[in-house]
Backbone bond lengths (Angstrom), bond angles and torsions (degrees), N, CA, C in turn:
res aa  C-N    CA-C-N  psi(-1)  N-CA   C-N-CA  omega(-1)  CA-C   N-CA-C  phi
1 X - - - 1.470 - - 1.529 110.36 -
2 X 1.018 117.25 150.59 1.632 141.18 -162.58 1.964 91.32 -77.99
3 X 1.324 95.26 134.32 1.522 82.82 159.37 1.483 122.85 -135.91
4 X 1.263 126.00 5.44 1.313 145.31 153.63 1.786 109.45 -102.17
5 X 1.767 115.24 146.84 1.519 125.81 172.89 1.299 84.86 -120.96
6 X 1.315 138.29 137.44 0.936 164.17 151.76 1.399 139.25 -90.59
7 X 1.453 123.54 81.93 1.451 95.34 -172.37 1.841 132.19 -154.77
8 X 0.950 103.87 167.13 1.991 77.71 -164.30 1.635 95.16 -106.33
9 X 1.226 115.30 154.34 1.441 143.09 -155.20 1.550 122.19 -67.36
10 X 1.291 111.28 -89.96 1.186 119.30 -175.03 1.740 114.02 -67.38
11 X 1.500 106.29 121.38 1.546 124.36 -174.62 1.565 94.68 92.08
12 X 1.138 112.76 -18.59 1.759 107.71 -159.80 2.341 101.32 -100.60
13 X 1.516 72.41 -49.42 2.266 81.64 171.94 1.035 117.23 -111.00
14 X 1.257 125.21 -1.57 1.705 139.43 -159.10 1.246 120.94 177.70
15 X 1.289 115.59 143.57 1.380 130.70 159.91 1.410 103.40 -35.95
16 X 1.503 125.37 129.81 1.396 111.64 -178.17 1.634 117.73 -57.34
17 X 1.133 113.73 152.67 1.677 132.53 167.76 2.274 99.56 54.86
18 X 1.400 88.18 41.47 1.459 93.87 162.71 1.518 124.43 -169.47
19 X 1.381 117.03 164.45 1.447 118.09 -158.48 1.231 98.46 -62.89
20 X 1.587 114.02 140.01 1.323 123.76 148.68 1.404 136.18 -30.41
21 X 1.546 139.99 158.39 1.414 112.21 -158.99 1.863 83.61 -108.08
22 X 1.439 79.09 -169.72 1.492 93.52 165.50 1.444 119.83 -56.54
23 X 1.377 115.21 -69.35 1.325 103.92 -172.84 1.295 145.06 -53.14
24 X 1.865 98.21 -22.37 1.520 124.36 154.24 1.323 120.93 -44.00
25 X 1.579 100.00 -57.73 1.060 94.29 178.43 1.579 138.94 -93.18
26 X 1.220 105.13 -6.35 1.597 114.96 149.38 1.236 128.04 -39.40
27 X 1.568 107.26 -61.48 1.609 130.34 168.33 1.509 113.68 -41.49
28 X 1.629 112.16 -55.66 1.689 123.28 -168.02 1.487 91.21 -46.09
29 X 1.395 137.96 -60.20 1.293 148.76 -62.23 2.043 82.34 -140.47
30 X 1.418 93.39 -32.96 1.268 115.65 -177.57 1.456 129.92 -84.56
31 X 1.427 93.30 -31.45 1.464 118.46 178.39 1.465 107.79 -76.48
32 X 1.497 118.30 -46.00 1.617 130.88 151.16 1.397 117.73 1.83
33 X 1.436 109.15 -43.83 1.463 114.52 -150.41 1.179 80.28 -102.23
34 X 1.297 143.05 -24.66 1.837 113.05 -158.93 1.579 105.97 -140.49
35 X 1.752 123.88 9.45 0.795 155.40 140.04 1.385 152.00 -78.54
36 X 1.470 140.87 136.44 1.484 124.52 151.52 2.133 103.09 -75.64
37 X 1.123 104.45 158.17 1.463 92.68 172.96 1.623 111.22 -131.00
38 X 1.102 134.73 148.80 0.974 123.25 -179.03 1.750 117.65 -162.39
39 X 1.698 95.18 110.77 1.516 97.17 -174.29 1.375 113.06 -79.71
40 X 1.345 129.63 163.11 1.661 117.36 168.26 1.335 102.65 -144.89
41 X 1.231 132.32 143.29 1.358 124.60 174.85 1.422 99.07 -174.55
42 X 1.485 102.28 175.16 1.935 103.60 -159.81 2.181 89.79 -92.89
43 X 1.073 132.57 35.03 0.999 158.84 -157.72 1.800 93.70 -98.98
44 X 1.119 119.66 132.33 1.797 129.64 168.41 1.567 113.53 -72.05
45 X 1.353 97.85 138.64 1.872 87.04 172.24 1.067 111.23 -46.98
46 X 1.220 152.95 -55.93 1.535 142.05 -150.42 1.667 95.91 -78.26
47 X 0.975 138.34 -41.59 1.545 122.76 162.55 1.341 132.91 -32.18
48 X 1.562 107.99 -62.92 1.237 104.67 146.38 1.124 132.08 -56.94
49 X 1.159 143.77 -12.69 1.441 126.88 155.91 1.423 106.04 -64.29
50 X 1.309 126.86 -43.90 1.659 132.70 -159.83 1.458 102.63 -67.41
51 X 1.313 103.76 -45.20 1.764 103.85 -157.97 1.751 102.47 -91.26
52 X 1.632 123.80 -41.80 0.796 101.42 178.94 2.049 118.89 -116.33
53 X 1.693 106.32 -48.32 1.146 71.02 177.11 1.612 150.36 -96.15
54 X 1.351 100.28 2.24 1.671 101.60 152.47 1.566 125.74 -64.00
55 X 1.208 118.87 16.87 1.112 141.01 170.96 1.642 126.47 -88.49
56 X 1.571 97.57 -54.58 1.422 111.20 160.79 1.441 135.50 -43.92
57 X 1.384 119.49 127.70 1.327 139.56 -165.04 1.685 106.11 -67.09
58 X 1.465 111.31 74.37 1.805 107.82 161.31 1.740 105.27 45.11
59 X 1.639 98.87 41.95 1.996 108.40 156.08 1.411 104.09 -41.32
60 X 1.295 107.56 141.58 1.353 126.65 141.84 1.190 129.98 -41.41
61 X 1.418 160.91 150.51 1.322 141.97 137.69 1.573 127.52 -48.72
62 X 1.691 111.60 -22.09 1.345 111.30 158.90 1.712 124.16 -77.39
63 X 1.203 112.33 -20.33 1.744 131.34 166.64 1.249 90.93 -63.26
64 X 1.667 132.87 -58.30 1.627 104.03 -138.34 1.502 78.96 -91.39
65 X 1.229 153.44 14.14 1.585 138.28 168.26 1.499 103.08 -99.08
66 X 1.434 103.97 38.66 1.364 97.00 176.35 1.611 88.43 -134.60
67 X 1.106 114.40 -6.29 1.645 121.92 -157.88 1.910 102.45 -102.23
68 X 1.345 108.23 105.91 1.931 109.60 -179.36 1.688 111.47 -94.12
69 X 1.014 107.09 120.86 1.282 91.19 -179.34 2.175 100.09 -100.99
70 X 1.444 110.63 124.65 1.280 103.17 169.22 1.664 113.02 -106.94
71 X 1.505 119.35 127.00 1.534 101.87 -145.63 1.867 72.09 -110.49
72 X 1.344 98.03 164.86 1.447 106.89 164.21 1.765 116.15 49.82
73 X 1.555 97.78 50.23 1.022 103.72 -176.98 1.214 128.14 76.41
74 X 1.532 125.25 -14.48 1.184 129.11 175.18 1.713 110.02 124.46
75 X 1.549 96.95 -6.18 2.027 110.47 -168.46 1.694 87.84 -64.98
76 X 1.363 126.71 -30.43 1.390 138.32 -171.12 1.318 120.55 -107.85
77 X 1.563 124.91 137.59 1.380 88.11 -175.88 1.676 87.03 -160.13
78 X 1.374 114.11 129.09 1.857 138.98 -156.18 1.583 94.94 -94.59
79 X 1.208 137.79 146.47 1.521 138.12 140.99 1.360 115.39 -122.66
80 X 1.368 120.31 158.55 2.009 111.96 -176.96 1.365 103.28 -104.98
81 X 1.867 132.48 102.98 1.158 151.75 -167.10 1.503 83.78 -119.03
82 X 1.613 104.22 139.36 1.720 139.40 158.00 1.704 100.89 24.11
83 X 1.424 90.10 51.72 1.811 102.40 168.57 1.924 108.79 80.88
84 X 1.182 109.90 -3.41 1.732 91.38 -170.14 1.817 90.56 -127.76
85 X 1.400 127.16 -177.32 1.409 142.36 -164.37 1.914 81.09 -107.28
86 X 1.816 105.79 142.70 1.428 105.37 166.22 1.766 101.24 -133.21
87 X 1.085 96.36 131.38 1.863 95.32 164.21 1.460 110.76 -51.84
88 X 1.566 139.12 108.37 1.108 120.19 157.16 1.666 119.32 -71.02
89 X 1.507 120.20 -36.69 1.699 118.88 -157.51 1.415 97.78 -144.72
90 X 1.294 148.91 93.32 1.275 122.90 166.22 2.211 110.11 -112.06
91 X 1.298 110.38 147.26 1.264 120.81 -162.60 1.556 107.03 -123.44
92 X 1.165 112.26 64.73 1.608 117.78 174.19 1.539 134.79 -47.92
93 X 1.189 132.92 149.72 1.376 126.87 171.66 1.707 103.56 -71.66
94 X 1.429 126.21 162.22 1.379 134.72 155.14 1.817 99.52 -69.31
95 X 1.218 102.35 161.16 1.272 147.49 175.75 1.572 92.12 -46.68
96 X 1.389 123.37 -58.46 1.457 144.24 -142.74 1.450 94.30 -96.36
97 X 1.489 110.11 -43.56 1.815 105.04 171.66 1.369 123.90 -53.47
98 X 1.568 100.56 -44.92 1.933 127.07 -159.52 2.054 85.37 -56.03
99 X 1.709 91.68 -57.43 1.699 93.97 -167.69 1.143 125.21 -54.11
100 X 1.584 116.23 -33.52 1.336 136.77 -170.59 1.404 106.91 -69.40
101 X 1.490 129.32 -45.77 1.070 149.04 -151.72 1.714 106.84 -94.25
102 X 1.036 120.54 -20.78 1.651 156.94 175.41 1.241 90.58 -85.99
103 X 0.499 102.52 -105.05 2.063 103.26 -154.65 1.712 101.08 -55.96
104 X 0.959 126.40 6.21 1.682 130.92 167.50 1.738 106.69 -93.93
105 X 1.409 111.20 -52.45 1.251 95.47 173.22 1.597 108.62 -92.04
106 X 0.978 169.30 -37.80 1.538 136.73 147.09 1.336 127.29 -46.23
107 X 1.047 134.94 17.57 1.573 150.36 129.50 1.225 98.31 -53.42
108 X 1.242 113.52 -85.41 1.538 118.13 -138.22 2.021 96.09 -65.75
109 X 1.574 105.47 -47.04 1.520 124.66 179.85 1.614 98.38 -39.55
110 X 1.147 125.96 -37.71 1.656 121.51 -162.88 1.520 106.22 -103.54
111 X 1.573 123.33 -27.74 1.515 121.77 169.72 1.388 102.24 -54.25
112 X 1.529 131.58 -66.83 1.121 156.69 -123.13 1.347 86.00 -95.73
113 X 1.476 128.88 -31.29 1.789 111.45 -165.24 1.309 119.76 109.39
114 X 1.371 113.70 -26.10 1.155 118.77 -172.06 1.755 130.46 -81.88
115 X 1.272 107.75 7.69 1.484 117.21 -170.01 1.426 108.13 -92.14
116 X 1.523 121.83 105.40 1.308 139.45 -176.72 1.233 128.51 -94.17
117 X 1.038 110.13 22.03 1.656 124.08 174.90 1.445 100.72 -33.70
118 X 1.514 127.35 -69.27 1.530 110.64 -163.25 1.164 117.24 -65.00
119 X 1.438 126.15 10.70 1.794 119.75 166.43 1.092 96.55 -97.58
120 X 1.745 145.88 11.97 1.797 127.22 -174.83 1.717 85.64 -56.12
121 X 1.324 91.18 159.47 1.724 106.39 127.86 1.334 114.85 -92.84
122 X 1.460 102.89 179.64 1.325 112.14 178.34 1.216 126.57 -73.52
123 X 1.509 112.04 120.23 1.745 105.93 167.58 1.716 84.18 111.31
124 X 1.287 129.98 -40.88 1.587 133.90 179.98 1.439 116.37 -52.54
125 X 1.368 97.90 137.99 1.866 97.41 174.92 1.470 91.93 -131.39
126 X 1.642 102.86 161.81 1.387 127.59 -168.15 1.820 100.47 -100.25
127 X 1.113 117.81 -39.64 1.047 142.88 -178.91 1.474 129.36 -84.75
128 X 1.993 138.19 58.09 1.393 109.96 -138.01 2.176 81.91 -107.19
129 X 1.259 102.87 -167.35 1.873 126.03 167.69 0.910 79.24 -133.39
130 X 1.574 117.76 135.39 1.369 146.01 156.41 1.961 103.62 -122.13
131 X 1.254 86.49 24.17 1.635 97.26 176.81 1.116 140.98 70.55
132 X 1.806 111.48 -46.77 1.178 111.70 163.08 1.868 113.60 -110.48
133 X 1.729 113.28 31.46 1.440 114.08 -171.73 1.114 71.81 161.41
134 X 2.270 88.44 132.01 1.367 115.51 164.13 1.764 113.24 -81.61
135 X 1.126 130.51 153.71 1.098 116.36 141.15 1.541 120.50 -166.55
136 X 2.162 85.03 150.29 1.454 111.11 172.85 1.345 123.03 -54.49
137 X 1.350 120.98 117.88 1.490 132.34 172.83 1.327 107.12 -113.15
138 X 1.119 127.80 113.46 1.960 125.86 -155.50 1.671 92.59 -70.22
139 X 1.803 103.47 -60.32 1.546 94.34 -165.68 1.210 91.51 -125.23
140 X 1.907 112.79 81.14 1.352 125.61 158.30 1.971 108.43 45.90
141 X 1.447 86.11 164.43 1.303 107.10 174.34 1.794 123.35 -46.14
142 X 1.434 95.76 -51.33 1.738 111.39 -160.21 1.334 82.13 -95.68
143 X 1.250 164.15 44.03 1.168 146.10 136.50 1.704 117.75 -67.75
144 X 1.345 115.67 151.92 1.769 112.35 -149.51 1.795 92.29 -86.18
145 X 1.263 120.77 167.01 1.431 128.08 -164.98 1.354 96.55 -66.52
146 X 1.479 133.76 -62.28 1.086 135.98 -152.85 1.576 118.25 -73.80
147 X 1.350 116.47 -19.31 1.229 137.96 168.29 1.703 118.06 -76.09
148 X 1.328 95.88 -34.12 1.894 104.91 167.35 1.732 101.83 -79.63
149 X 1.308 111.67 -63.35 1.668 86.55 174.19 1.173 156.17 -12.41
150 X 1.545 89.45 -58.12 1.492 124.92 -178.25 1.601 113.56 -66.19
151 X 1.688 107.87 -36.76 1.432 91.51 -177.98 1.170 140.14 -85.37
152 X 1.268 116.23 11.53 1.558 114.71 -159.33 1.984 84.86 -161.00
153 X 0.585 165.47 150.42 1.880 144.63 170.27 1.585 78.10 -172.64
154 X 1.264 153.97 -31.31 1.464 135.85 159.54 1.442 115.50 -116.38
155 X 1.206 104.30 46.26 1.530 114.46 158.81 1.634 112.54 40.85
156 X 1.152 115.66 22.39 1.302 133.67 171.78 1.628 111.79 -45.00
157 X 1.367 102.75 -66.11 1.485 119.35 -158.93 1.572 105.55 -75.02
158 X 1.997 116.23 -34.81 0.988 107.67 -168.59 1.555 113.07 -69.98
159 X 1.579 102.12 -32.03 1.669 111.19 177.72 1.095 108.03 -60.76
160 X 1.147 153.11 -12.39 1.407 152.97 162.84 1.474 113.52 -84.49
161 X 1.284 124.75 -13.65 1.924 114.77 165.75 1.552 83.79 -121.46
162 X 1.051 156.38 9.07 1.863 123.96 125.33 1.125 108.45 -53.19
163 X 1.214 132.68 -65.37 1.461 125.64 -144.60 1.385 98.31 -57.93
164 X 1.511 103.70 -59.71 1.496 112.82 179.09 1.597 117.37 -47.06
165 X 1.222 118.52 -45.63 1.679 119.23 179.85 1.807 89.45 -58.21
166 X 1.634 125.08 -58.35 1.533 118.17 -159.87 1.678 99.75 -64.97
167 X 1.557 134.45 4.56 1.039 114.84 178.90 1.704 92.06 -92.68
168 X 1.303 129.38 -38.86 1.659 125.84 -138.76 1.832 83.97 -94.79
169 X 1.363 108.51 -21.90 1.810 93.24 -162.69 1.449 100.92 -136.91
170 X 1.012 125.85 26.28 1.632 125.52 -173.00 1.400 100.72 -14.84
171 X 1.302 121.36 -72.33 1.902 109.92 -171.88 1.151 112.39 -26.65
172 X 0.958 129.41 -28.96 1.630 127.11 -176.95 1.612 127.10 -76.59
173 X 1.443 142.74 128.03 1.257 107.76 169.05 1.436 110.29 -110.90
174 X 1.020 111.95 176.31 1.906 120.92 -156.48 1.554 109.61 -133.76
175 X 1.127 137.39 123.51 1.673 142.55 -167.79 1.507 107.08 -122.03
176 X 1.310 117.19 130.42 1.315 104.10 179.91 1.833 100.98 -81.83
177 X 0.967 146.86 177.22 1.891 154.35 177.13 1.631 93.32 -162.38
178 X 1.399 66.01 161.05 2.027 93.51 150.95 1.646 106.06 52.27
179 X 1.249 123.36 -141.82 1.338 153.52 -170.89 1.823 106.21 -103.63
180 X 0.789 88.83 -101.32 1.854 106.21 168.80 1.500 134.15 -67.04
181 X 1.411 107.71 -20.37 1.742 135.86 -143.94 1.948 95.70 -82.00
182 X 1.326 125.92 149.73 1.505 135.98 128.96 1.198 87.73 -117.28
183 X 1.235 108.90 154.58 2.257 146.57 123.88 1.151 111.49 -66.97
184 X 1.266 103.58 125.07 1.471 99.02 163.00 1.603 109.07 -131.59
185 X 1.486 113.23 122.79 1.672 109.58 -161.47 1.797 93.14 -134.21
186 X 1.438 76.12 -175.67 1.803 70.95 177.58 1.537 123.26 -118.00
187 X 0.932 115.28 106.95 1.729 125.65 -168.81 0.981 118.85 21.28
188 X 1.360 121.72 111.43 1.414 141.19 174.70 1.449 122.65 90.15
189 X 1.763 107.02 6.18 1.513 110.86 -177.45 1.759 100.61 -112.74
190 X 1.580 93.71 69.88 1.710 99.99 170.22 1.528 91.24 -121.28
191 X 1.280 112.09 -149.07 1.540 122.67 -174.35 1.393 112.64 -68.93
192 X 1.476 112.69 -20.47 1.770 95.22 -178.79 1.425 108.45 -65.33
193 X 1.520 107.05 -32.59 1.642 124.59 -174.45 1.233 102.71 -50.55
194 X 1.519 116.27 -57.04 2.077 124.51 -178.17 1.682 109.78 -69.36
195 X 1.286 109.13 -40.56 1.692 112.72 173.86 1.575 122.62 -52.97
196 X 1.571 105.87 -40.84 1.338 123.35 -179.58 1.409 104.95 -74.72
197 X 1.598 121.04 -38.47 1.632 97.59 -163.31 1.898 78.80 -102.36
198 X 1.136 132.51 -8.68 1.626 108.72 151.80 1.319 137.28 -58.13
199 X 1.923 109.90 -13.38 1.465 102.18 170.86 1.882 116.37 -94.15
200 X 1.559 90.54 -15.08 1.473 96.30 -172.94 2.042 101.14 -87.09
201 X 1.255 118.51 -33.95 1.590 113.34 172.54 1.649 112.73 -66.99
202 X 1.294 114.25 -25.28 1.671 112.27 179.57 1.369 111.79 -102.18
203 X 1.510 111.47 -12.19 1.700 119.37 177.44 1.667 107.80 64.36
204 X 1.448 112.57 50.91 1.473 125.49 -156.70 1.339 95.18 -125.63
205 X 1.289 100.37 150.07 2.040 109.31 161.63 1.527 119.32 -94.32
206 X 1.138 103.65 175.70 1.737 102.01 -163.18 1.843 94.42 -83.18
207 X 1.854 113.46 -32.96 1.232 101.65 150.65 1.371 151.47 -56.57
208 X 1.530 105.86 -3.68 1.786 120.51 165.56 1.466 121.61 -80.96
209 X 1.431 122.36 -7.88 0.996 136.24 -176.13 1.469 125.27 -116.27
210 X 1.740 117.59 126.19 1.169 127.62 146.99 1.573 146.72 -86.96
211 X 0.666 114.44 106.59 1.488 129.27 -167.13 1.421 131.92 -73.98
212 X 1.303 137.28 83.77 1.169 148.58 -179.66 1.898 131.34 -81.05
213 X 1.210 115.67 91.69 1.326 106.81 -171.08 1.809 108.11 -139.87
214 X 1.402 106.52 177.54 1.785 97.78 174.57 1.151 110.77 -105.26
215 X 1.350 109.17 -42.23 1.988 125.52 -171.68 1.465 96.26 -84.54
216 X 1.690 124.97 93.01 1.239 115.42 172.42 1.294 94.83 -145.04
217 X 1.198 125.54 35.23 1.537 137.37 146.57 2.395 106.49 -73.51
218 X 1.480 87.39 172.70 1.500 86.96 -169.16 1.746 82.53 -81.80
219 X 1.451 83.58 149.06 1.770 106.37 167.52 1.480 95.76 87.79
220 X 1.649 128.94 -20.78 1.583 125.45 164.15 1.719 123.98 -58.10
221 X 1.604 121.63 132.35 1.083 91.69 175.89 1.356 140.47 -105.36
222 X 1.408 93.26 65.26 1.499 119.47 -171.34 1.637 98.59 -127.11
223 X 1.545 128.41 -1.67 0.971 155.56 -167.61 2.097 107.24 -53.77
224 X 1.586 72.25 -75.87 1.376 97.41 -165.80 1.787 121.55 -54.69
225 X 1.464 99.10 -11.72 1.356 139.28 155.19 1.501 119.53 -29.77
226 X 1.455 86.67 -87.69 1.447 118.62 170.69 1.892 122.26 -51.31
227 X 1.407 107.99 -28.35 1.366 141.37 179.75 1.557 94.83 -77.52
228 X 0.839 112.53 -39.96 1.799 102.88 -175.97 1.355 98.80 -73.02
229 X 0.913 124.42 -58.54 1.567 130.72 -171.96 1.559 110.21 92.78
230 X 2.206 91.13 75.10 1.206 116.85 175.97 1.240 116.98 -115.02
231 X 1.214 147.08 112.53 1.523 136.69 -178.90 1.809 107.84 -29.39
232 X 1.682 77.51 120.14 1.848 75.84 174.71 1.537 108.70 -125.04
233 X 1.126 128.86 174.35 1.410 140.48 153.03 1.541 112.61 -122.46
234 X 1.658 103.66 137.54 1.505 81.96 173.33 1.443 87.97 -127.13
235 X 1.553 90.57 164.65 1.816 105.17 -161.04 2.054 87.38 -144.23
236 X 1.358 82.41 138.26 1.953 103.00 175.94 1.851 99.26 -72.05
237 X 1.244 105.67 -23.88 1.867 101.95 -154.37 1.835 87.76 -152.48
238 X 1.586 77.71 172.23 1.426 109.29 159.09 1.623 126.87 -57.20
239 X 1.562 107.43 -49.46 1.281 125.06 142.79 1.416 137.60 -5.72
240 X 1.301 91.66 -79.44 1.568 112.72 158.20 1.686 127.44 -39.54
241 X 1.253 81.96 -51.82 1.722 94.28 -176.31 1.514 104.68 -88.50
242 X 1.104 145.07 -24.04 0.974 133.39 144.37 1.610 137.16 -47.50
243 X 1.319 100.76 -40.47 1.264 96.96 165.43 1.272 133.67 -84.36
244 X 1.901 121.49 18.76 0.770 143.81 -131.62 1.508 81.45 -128.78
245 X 1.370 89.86 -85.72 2.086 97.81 165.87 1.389 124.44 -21.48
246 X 1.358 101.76 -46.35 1.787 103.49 -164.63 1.467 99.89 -68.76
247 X 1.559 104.28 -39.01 1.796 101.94 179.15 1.376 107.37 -61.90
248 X 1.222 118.49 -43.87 1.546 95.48 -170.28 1.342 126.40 -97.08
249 X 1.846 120.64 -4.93 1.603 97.71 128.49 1.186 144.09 -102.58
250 X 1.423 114.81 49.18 1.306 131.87 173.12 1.931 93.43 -103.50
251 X 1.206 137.34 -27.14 0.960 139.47 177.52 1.715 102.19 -72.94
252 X 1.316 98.18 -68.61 1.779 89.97 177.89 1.793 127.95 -64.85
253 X 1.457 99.87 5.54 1.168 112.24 157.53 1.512 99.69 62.46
């Protein structure tokens, strides 16, 4: 039996860039009890708080010490100690990376066509530091779900400002996510980076773990995942993974 769920967020627990539903979170809440859980995604701590666990149905304090949050791919990584969230490890870019990595992808975003500044909203950036990984959001954060769908839905456009970012900055590597989204981190700080220090913080094998993601095609960054050779599932939706859950505690009865 599995003793870690593993899984990254957006398309995977939620509609991208929004709270989890109920039934998600019923399920998480459930899994608590007979699980460690652990989401990872190139996602900011305070996201995860937004999307999933202020979401959760009145956890226990012994539930949420079952609950890992790996933020930013895993470069970050949250545990729930004596009622509050504590940074155990976080691994930031320099000052000199953040800039470097910035002006490489709005380069390439503005050759290519793709730089959408006049759809921000207000207060929105296209461009965020999440500290340990930059990343491209075409039309910002607060842009509405159905409008992120729409722009990119075969990853067409993003493969055209990777390639272009891997021509201007090779040191860098670049992940497509989400809806709209690249990462851009610096070699080797994608998910194998969060997977690896997830087996050494839970003292787990790569056989204790199930793996839940959408982007687990090559160049997805749910990819590198699959590359370890971790049990995965891949799921189109929330949906998916839900119905995924119910089977397997309907198995543990």
């Amino acid at each position: 039996m599995k003793k870690v769920l593993a899984f990254d967020i957006d398309q995977t627990l939620n509609v991208a860039k929004t709270p989890i539903t109920d039934d998600i979170a019923n399920l998480l809440v459930q899994c608590l009890d007979h699980f460690e859980i652990c989401p990872i995604s190139g996602q900011k701590f305070d996201q995860f708080l937004i999307q999933i666990v202020d979401r959760l149905p009145n956890p226990t304090e012994e539930q949420l010490s079952h609950l890992h949050l790996f933020v930013a791919q895993g470069t970050q990584y949250y545990r729930h100690e004596n009622g509050e969230w504590k940074q155990v490890y976080n691994y930031p870019l320099t000052d000199e990376q953040v800039a470097k990595i910035t002006k490489t992808i709005e380069t390439a975003a503005k050759e290519l066509g793709f730089w959408e500044e006049d759809k921000l909203k207000p207060g929105d950036e296209i461009i965020e530091n999440r500290l340990s990984q930059v990343t491209f959001s075409a039309l910002g954060q607060k842009a509405g779900t159905e409008e992120k769908y729409a722009w990119d839905p075969d990853h067409k456009k993003r493969e055209q400002i990777v390639a272009r970012c891997k021509e201007i900055s090779p040191e860098f590597e670049y992940e497509i996510g989400g809806t709209t989204s690249i990462n851009a981190i610096t070699p080797g700080m994608n998910k194998v980076f969060g997977m690896t220090h997830l087996l050494e913080e839970l003292n787990v094998t790569k056989d204790d773990i199930l793996y839940f993601g959408d982007m687990t095609q090559p160049g997805g960054n749910d990819y590198p995942v699959v590359e370890m050779g971790i049990d995965t599932i891949t799921v189109r939706n929330h949906e998916d993974t839900a119905f995924a859950l119910r089977g397997i505690l309907g198995v543990i009865g």
